[in-house]
C-alpha angles and dihedrals in degrees: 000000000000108000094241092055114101119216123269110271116229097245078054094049082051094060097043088057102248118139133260128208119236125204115276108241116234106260109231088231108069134131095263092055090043080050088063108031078058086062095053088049092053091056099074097045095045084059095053090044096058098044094051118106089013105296092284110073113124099221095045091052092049084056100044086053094051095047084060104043084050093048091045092058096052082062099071092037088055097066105027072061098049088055118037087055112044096254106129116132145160091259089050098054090049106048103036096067076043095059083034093061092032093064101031084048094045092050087052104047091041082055096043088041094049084053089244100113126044111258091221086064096055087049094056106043084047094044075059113043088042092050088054091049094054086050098059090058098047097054093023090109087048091048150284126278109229116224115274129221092241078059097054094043088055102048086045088054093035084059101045096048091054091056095058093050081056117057119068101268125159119253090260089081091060093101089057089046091052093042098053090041093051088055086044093059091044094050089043093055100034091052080044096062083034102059088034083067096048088048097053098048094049088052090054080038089054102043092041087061088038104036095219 
């Protein structure tokens, strides 16, 4: 190629016929997805887990506790996954805060249930999460709200308190239960109002560029 020659453009490689690669599509069945679908699958058997021998067998409790911790952990890889690796996809926005309430919802049922956990607590903390939910989809053509850090730290705490509800402990470890819990509900109501305000900026955001 002579040195004052530039090289062919791609819209000039198109007409010349030569091909152009096109971005490769995410497949739907990647390792982040698999991630999550492996944290649906978890949900059931952590609840029959819990409920076998009563609720209050010491092996079986040991079990449920490690099905969630295993499943909750799942829950940080997916999306590191998703990612680091360029994995991210429709399906994949949809079904991992579904796995995420399914577990979260399930812990704190089979508690309440078990009559280990306050009702009113459960109530709250899926009044929440479902609220949430209902405000994604309302402002979702606006925008979407990225995670704060006051979510991550509930669910974080959320997580942490349900574990230990969940092991075996001696009812000398009550106070630590009623005190993380505690932190989980006020995280989970404060991020609430929290995420209720952003919503409702970006949607006057959204209709003043708009003019709807």
């Amino acid at each position: 190629m002579p040195s004052g020659s530039a090289a062919p453009s791609a819209s000039g490689a198109a007409e010349a016929g030569a091909q152009v690669p096109a971005t490769t599509p995410v497949p739907t069945l990647n390792l982040a997805n698999l991630l999550t679908i492996s944290r649906l699958v978890l949900v059931p058997l952590f609840v029959v887990a819990l409920f076998l021998g009563g609720g209050v067998d010491t092996t079986w409790r040991a079990i449920a506790t490690g099905l969630f911790a295993i499943a909750s952990a799942t829950d940080q890889v997916d999306g590191w996954v998703a990612r680091r690796y360029g994995l991210v996809t429709d399906f994949g926005k949809i079904a991992d805060p579904i796995a995420d309430k399914a577990l979260i919802g399930a812990a704190l049922i089979g508690l309440s249930v078990l009559g280990e956990l306050s009702w009113w607590v459960t109530i709250v903390i899926a009044v929440r999460e479902i609220g949430v939910t209902l405000l994604r989809f309302w402002v979702i053509r606006h925008g979407v709200i990225p995670a704060s850090r006051g979510g991550k730290a509930k669910t974080m705490t959320q997580i942490l308190a349900i574990v230990v509800y969940l092991l075996p402990l001696p009812a000398g470890a009550d106070p630590v239960r009623w005190v993380l819990m505690g932190l989980a509900v006020a995280l989970t109501v404060v991020t609430g109002v929290d995420y209720l305000v952003r919503a409702l900026r970006l949607r006057a955001a959204g209709r003043r560029v708009t003019g709807a």
